[in-house]
C-alpha positions in Angstrom: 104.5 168.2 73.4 105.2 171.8 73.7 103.3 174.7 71.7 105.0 178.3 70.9 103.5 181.3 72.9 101.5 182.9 70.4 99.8 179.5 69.7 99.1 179.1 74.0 98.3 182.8 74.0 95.9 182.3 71.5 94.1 178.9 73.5 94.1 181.0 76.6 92.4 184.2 75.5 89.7 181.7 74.4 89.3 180.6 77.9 88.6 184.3 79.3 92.7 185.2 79.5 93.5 188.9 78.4 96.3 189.1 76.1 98.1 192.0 74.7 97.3 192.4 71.0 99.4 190.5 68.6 100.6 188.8 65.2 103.1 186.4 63.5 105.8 187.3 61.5 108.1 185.4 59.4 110.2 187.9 58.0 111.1 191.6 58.6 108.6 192.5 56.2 106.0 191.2 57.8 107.1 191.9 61.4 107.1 195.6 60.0 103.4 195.1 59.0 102.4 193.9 62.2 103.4 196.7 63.9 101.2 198.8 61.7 98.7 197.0 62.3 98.6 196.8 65.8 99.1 200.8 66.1 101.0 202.0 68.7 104.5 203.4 69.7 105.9 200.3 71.2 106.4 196.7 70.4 108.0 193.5 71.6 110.0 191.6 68.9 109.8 188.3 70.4 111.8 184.9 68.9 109.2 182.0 68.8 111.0 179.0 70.4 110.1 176.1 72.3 112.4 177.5 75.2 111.8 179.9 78.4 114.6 182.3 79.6 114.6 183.8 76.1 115.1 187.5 77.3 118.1 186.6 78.9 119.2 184.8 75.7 118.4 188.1 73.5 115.3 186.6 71.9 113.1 189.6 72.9 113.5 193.2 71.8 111.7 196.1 72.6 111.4 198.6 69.9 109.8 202.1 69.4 110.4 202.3 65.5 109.3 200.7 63.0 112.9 200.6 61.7 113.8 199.1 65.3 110.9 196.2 64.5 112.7 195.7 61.0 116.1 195.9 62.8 115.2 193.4 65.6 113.3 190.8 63.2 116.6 190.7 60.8 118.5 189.8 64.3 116.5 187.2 65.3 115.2 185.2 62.2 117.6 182.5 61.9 118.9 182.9 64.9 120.3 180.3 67.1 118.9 181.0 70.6 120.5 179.2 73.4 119.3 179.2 77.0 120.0 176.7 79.9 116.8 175.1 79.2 117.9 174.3 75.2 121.4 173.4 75.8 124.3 174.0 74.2 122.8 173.3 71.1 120.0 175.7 71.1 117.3 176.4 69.0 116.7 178.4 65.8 114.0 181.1 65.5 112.1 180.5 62.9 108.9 182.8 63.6 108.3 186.0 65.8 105.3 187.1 67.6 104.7 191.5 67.0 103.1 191.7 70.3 101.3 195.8 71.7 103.9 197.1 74.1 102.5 196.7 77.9 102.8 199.4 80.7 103.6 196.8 83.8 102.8 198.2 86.7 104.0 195.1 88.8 105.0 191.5 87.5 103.4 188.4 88.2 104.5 184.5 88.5 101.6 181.7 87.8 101.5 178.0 86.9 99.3 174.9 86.7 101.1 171.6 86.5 100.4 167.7 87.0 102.3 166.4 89.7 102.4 162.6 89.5 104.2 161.7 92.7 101.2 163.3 94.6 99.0 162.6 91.5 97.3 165.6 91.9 97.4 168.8 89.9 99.3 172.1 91.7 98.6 175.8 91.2 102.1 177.8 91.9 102.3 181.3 91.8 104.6 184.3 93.3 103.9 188.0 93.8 107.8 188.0 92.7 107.6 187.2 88.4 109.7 187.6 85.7 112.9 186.3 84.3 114.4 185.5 87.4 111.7 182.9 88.7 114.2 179.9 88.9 116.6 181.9 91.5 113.5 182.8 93.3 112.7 179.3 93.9 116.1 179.0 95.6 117.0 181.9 97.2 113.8 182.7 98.7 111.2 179.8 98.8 108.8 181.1 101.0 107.6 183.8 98.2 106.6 180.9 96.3 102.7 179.7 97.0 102.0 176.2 96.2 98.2 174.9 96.1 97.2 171.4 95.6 93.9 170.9 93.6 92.3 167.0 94.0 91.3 166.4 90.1 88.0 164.3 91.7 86.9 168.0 92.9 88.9 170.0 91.0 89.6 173.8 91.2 87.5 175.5 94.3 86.4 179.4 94.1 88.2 179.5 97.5 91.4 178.0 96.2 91.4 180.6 93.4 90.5 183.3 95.4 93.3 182.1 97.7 96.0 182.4 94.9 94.8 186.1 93.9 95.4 186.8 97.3 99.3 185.4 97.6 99.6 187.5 94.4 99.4 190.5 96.7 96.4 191.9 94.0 94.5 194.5 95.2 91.2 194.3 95.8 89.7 195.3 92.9 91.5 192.6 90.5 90.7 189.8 92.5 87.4 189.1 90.4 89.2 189.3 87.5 92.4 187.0 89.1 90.0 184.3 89.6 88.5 184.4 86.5 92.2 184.3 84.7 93.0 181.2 87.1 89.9 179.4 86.7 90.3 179.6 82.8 93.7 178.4 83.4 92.6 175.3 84.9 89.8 174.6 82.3 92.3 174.7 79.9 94.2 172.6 81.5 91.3 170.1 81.9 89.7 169.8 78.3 92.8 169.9 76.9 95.1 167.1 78.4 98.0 169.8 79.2 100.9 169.1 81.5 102.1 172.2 82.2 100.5 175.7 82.0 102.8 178.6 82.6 102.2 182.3 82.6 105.5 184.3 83.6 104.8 187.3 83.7 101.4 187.7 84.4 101.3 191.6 84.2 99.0 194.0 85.9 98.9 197.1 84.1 99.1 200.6 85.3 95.4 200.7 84.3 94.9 198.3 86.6 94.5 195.0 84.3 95.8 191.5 84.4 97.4 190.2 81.3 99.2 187.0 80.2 102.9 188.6 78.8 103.8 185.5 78.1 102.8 182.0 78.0 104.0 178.4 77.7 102.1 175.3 77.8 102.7 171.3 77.3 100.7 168.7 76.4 100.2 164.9 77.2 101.5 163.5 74.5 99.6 160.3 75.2 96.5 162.2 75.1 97.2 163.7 71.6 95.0 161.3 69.8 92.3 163.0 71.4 93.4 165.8 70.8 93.6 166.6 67.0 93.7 170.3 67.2 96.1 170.7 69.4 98.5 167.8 67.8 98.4 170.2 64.7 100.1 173.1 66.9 103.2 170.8 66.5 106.5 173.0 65.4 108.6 169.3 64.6 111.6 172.0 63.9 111.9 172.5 67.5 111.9 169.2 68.4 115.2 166.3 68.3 115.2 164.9 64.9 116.3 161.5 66.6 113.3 161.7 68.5 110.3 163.3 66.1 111.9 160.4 64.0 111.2 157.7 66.9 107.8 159.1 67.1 106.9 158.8 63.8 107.4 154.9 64.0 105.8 154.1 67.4 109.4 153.9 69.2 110.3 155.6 72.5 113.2 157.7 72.1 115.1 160.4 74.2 118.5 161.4 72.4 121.2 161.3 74.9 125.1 163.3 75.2 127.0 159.8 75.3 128.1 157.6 72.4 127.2 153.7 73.4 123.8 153.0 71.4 120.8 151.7 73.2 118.2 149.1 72.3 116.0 147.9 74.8 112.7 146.8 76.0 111.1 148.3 78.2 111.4 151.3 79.9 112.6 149.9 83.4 115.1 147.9 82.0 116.7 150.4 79.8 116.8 152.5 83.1 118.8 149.9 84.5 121.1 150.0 80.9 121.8 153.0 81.3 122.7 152.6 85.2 125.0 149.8 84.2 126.9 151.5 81.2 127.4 154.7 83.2 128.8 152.1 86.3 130.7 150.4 83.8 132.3 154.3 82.6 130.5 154.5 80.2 127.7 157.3 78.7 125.0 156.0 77.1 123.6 158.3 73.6 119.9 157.3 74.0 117.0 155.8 75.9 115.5 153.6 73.4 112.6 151.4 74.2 111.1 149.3 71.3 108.3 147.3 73.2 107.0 144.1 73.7 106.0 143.8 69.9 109.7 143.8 68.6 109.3 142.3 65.2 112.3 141.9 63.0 111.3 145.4 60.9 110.6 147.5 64.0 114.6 145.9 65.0 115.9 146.9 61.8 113.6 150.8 62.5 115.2 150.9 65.7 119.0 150.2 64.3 118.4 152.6 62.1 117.6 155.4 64.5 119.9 154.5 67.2 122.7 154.4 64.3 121.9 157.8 62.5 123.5 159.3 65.8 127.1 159.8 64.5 128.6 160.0 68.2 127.8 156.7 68.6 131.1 154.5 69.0 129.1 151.0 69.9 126.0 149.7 70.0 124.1 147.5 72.8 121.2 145.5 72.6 119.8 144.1 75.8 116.5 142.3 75.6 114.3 140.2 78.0 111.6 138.2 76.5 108.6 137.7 78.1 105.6 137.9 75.7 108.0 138.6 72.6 110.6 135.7 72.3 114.4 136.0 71.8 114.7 134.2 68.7 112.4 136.5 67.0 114.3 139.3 68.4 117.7 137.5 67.2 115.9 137.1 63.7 115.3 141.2 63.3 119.1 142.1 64.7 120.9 139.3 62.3 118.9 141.2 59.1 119.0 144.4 60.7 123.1 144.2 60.8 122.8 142.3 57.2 121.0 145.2 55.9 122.4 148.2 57.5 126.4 147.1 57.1 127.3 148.5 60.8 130.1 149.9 61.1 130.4 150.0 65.2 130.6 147.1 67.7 127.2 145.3 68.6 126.8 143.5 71.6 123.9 141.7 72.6 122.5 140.2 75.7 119.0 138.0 75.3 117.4 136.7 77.9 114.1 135.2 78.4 111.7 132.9 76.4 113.5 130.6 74.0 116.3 132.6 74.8 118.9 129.5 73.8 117.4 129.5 70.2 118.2 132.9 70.2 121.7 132.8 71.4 122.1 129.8 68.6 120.9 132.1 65.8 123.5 134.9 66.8 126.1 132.2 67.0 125.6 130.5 63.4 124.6 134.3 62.0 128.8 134.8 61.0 128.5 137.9 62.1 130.9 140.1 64.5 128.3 140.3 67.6 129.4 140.4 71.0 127.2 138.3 73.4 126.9 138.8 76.8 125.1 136.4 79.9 124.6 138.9 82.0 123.1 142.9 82.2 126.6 143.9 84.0 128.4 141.9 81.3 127.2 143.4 78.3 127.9 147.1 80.0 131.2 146.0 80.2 132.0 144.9 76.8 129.9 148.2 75.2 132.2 150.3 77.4 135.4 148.1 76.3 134.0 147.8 72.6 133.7 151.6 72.8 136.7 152.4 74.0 138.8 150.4 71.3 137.1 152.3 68.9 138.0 155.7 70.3 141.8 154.5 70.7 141.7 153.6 67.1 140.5 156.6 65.6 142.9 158.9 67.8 145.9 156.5 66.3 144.1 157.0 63.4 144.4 161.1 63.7 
């Protein structure tokens, strides 16, 4: 789960982290009244979205009027922001964050993140930050400083100290670097976060390090311990297909293809996807329903795989191994009863009782394509979908 900067700035500043002074704003109005109230001669107008790279995507403004704060709010509410990390889709500003213009004296890059192929957590930072942090990475690795931290020990005064010193800060910061970077990490700790990312991390021509912008992401699995933070959730930034998943137990990730996926188990609908995309196919979602796939979760995950208007067919593939296949055959016979599908279904059981569930798709009367085999069933979704397309382009 991702947060919105003003709602990570305000975590970290309760963890030690200075932050430039600050408020929300939903409309020019009140954007206008922020300004006043955080006094000044300069401001940063910045879009709230669950997106980095938003200066390069116009989402910041820096203003030294309040007519420019009016001026630059009336841009950017509304607004639909695209960068290469939202797609071409984007995402609409909603909220801004007034935030007390900053004199940078030099621009910092620093992040915390869980890496589970080492399963350990790594502290990254660059004396080289700002917007152009990605082309850093692969022009010029070597500026980048990478420092792995064991969880069973966690974050050493050495290690920190180590990271101010990669930042090229001079010596009189460094207290105040290690301090910012062991905050970081107890943040990161008590709070079940993912990914913590300051960029920049400023210090200022008075010599003081400040968070200009942050970003952080949560486990979601952890969110249940984690009330506070699950209330920090902006469901407007999210895929509908996928807050929608969430909301009943299912695992979803919407896809860009158009053959529908249900599937148990997240290994197997790996393999789905593998197949349909052999087969020349694209597949429009990762859907995995679980072991527990009663005949109303089937019929909840129709549903959601089916509200996706790209989707040209739809493919079921399920192995039954605690669950059963005739009580998976049960939930897709009323799910298609009840939903009046409009698309091709194919299905491919296999697993316990998986000829009783083969029999109840057979004496169903319905139009559902069975497939034997994983490679099969790829093959008639890509088939099935591609009937469909050639009808509806005669059709045009």
């Amino acid at each position: 789960m991702d947060i919105h900067e003003y709602q990570a700035k305000e975590i970290l500043s309760g963890y030690g982290i200075k932050i430039a002074e600050g408020g929300l704003a939903y409309s020019p109005e009140d954007a206008v009244q922020r300004a006043r109230e955080i006094g000044g001669h300069i401001w940063a107008v910045k879009a709230q979205i669950h997106s980095g790279a938003r200066g390069k995507a116009g989402g910041i403004k820096i203003c030294k009027t309040h007519d420019e704060v009016e001026a630059a709010a009336t841009y950017l509410l509304g607004k639909r922001l695209v960068t290469h990390q939202t797609g071409p889709a984007g995402k609409v500003c909603g909220r801004l964050y007034v935030e007390a213009g900053t004199e940078i004296a030099k621009e910092l890059y620093f992040c915390l993140l869980v890496d589970r192929s080492s399963e350990r957590i790594v502290m990254v930072g660059s004396a080289q930050g700002g917007m152009d942090i990605e082309e850093l990475a692969r022009t010029n690795p070597e500026a980048i400083t990478k420092i792995v931290i064991k969880p069973s020990v966690g974050l050493q005064d050495y290690q920190a100290r180590e990271m101010a010193f990669k930042l090229g800060l001079d010596a009189e910061v460094i207290s105040h670097a290690v301090k910012t970077i062991n905050g970081c990490y107890k943040a990161l700790r008590a709070l079940d976060v993912s990914m913590l990312e300051i960029n920049p991390l400023v210090v200022t021509k008075s010599n003081e390090l400040v968070a200009l912008d942050a970003k952080m992401s949560f486990d979601d699995n952890a969110l249940f311990r984690q009330l506070k933070i699950s209330e920090l959730r902006d469901k407007s930034q999210e895929d509908p297909r996928e807050m929608a998943a969430a909301d009943r137990g299912l695992s979803y990730v919407g896809l860009d293809g158009d053959i529908g996926c249900m599937i148990n188990g997240a290994g197997l609908a790996m393999a789905t996807m593998d197949m349909i995309k052999l087969a020349g196919g694209e597949p429009a979602n990762f859907l995995d329903v679980g072991g527990g796939a009663s005949a109303e979760r089937t019929e909840k995950a129709f549903r959601l795989v089916l509200a996706d208007k790209n989707v040209n067919a739809m493919l079921v593939n399920i192995f039954a191994g605690i669950n059963r296949c005739d009580w998976i055959a049960e939930g897709v016979v009323q799910a298609v009863r009840k939903i009046d599908m409009q698309v091709p279904l194919i299905v491919r059981l296999s697993g316990t009782n998986v000829e009783e569930g083969r029999k109840i798709i057979a004496e169903s009367g319905l139009p559902i394509i069975t497939a034997d085999t994983l490679a099969e069933a790829a093959e008639k979704a890509v088939q099935a979908r591609n009937e469909v397309v050639a009808k509806e382009a005669a059709g045009s």
